[in-house]
N, C-alpha and C positions, 0 to 999 in steps of 0.2 A: 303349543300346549302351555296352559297357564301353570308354574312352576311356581308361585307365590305363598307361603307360606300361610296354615289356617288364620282366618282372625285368631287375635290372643283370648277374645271375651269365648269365641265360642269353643276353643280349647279350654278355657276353664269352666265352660256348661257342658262341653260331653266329659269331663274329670268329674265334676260334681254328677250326671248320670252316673258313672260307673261305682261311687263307692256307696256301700251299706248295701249291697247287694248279695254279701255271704251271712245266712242267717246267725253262723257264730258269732260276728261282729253287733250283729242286733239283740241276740241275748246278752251279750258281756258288754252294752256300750261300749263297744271299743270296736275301733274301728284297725283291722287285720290279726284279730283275735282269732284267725283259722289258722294264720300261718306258723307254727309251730316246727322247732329244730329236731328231725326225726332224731336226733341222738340222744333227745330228752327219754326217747323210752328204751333205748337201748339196756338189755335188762342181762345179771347174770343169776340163774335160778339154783337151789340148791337143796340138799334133803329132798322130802315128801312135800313139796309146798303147794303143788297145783290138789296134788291126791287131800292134801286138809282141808284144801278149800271147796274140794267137792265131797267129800266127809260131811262138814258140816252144813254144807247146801247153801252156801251164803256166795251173795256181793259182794267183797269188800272195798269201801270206797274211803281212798285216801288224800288229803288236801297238800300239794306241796305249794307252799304259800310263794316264796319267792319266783317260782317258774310260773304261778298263777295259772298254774293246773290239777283240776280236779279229776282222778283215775279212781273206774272200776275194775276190780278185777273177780274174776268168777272159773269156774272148771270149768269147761266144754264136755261135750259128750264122747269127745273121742278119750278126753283125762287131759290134755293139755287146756293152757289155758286162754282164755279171752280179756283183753283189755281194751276199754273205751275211755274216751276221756270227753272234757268239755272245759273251756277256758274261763278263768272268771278272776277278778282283779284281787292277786292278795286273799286267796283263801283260805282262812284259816280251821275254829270249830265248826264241826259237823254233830248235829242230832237227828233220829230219826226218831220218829212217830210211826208206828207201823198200824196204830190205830185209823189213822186217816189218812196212811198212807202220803204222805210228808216227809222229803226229806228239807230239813235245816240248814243251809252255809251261813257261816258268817265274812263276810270280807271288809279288810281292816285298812284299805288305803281312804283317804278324806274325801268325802263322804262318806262314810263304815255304809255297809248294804246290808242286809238278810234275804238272800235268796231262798225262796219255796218252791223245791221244785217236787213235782209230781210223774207217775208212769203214765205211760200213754198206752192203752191198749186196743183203741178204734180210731182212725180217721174219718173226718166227717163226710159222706156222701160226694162227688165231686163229678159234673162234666169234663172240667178241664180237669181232669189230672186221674193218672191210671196207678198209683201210687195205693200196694198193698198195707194189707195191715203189719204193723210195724212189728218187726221180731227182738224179741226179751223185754218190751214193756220198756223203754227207754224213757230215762227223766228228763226233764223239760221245764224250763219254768213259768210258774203258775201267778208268783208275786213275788214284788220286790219293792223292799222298805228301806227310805234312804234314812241315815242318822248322822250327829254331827259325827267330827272324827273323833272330836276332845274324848269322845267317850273310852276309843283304843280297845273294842269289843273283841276277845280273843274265843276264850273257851262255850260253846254251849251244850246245855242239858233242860230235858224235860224234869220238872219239878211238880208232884202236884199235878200231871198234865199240862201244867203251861210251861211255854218256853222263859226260860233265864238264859243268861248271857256275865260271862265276868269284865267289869267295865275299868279295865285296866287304868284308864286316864282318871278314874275318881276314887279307886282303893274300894272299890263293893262290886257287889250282886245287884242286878238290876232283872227287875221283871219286863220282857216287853210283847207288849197285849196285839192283837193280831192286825189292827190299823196303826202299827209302828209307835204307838206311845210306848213312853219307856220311862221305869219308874222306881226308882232305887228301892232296894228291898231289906237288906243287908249290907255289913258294914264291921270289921273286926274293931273290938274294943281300942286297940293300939292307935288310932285316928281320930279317936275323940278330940278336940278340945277344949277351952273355954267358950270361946266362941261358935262350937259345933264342929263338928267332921271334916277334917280337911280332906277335900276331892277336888280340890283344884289343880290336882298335877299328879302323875302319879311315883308312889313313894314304896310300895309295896310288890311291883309286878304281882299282882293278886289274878293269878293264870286261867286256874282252873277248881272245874267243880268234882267234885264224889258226891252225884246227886241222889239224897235219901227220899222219902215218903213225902217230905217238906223240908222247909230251910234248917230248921230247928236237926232234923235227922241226917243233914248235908256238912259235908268238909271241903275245906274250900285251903285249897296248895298257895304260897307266895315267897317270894325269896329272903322277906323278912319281918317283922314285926315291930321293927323300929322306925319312925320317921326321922332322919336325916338330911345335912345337908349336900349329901353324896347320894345321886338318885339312881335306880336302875336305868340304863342305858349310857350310862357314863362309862368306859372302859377299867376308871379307876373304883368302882364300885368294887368293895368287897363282898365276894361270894360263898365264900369256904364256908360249908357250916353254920350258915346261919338262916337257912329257910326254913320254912314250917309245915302246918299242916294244923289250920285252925279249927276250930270244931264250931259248927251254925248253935249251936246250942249257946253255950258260951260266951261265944265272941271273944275266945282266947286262942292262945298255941296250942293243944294237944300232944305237938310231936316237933322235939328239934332236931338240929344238927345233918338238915339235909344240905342238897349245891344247887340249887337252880331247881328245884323241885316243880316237875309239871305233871299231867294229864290223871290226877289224883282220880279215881275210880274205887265205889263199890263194889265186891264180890266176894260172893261165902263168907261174907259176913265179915270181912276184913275189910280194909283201907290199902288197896295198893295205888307205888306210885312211882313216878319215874324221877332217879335221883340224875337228872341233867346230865349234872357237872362233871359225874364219873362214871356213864356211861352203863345205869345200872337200872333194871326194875327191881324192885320185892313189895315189902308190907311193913306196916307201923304195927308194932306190938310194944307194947309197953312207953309209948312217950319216942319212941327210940325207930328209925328206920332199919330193916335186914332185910340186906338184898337176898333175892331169888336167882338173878343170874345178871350175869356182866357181860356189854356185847360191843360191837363195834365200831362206836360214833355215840354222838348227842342224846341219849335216848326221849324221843318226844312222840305222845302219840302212842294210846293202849286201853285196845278195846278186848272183850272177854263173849267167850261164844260155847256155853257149857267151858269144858275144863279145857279149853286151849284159848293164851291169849297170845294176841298182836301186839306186838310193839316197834316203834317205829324207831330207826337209828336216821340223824342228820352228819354231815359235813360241820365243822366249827367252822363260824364264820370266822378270819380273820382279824379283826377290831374285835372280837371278844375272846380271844384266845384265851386272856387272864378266867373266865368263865367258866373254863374246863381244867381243873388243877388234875383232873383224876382221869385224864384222856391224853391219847397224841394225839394232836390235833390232823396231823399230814395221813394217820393211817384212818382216820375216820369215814366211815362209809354213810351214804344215801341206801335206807332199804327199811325194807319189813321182816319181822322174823316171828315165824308162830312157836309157841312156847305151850309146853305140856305145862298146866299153873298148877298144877297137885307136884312134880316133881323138879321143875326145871328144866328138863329135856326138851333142848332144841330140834323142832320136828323137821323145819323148812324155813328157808327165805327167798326172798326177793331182791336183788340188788342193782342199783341204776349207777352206775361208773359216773355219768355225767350228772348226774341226783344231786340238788343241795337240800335243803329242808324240808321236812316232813312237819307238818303240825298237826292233824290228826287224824285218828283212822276209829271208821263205822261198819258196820256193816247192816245189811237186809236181807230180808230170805232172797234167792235169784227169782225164785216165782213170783216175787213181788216186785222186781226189776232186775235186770243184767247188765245195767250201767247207764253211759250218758250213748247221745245222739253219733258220736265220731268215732273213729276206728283206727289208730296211730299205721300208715302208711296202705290205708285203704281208700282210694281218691275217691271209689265208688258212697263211699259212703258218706261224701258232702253233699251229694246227689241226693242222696237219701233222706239226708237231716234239711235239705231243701220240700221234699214231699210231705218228709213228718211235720216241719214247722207250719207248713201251708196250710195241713187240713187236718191238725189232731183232735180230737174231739174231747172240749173242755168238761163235759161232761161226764166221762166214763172212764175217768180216769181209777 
């Protein structure tokens, strides 16, 4: 018996056969982008949380950027719930268009991406393949627009119907048009200078948007209003109290004295937002930030669905401990918490033990989708997102 070991060239052409062969790898260019630590979803539930989220008949679909996992979650019919996920590099803002049915990622590793993804609700006619029509409309992606990274694309919102984006690497607002041009739009007074606008590095962590009617009716959250030589992401960066909450009109502060202020949102005609640093949502009234309620970790991440809003708690990382003056860093929880926004009242959460970053949370009606393609420790269901990938029909979506 010949006992010789394969040629080495053709051990490295059946290796090369065998990868790019799990479609999660081919959506997320990444190659073993399926294989995922099931302890990522290990989850602890509490309150009314699944009963709110089929209350209000929604998806909700949350980015946690570090794990570079994108989760829906939705009721089921029996009242418990269902969770789907889909892997994508570094995911941060999510926007939804429900007009065209669009959902928006932003992902922020170099190349920054914008994934489009869409519901799938026909597969296209097929000999080879006996593969039903897909249940809950699963998204998928449609297009994908590469950009540099300089740009450090964090937050996005529909504005006007077009998609914006906060281009953290340049201190603005950038418009970007649907063949990936991207075009600054806005820009806080504070950056001016002789020479024009410094956006060559970023100086303001300028996060996120509270998207109005237009730019002009929009606010736009950042950690501060001064250009310095001490930049965010430096650990010695001072944070206490000095972030904002600029107004697009102006192109000034409207509101100080936040800590790391993010996911600034419009609703009932308020300005709410998440005061980072200490671990808090409310609203800006009068120039001045007052929380609404204080919860357990980083709060990042706050979306609003009638009178109950989501907001999202992180993990402090480590190197930014100094970040969170108004947190213990060690008791900080990964999770979602739905909040009565007329009273405060904590309805229900979600909590991930092994959870670090949340950066933001969307939701869609479920009949417009029930999540992404995978099923966290459903093997059957790679199987499946092999059938959907194969034959989904671009057209009826």
């Amino acid at each position: 018996m010949n006992s010789s070991p394969k040629n080495p060239r053709e051990a490295l052409w059946a290796r090369h056969d065998e990868q790019f062969r799990d479609p999660a790898d081919i959506a997320a260019f990444w190659h073993g982008a399926g294989v995922v630590d099931p302890g990522l979803f290990e989850c602890a539930v509490e309150g009314r949380w699944w009963e709110t989220l089929g209350r209000c008949g929604i998806t909700l679909l949350v980015s946690r950027e570090y794990e570079h996992l994108l989760l829906g979650m939705r009721a089921n019919a029996e009242g418990s719930g269902a969770v789907t996920f889909m892997r994508l590099p570094h995911p941060s803002g999510i926007a939804v268009d429900g007009g065209s049915g669009t959902v928006h990622v932003a992902c922020t590793r170099n190349p920054n991406q914008i994934y489009d993804l869409k519901p799938v609700r026909t597969l296209m006619p097929r000999l080879d393949s006996d593969a039903g029509a897909p249940a809950g409309n699963p998204l998928v992606p449609a297009l994908v627009r590469f950009l540099p990274g300089c740009l450090y694309l964090h937050d996005l919102a529909l504005i006007g119907g077009e998609l914006h984006a906060t281009s953290v690497g340049q201190n603005s607002i950038v418009r970007i048009g649907p063949s990936g041009v991207c075009e600054r739009v806005w820009w806080p007074r504070c950056i001016e200078a002789p020479d024009g606008p410094v956006i060559g590095r970023n100086h303001l962590q300028l996060n996120s948007i509270a998207a109005g009617g237009g730019i002009e009716e929009s606010y736009f959250s950042a950690s501060t209003d001064e250009v310095t030589a001490l930049r965010p992401g430096d650990p010695a960066f001072p944070v206490d109290g000095r972030g904002v909450i600029f107004s697009g009109a102006t192109r000034e502060a409207m509101a100080r004295g936040l800590t790391r202020p993010h996911s600034a949102r419009l609703h009932g005609g308020k300005i709410w937002v998440d005061n980072s640093g200490y671990g808090e949502v409310g609203v800006v009234e009068g120039g001045a930030f007052v929380p609404v309620r204080r919860l357990p970790g980083w709060t990042r991440g706050l979306a609003f669905c009638g009178d109950v809003a989501f907001v999202g708690t992180s993990r402090v990382l480590p190197r930014f401990r100094a970040y969170a003056p108004g947190l213990d860093p060690d008791a900080a929880r990964c999770g979602v918490h739905a909040l009565d926004a007329r009273t405060g009242e904590a309805l229900g959460s979600i909590v991930w033990p092994a959870g670090n970053q949340i950066f933001a949370l969307e939701w869609m009606p479920s009949a417009m989708s029930g999540g992404f393609p995978f099923t966290p420790g459903d093997e059957a269901s790679t199987a499946r997102a092999a059938g959907l990938f194969y034959s989904f029909d671009p057209h009826t979506r």
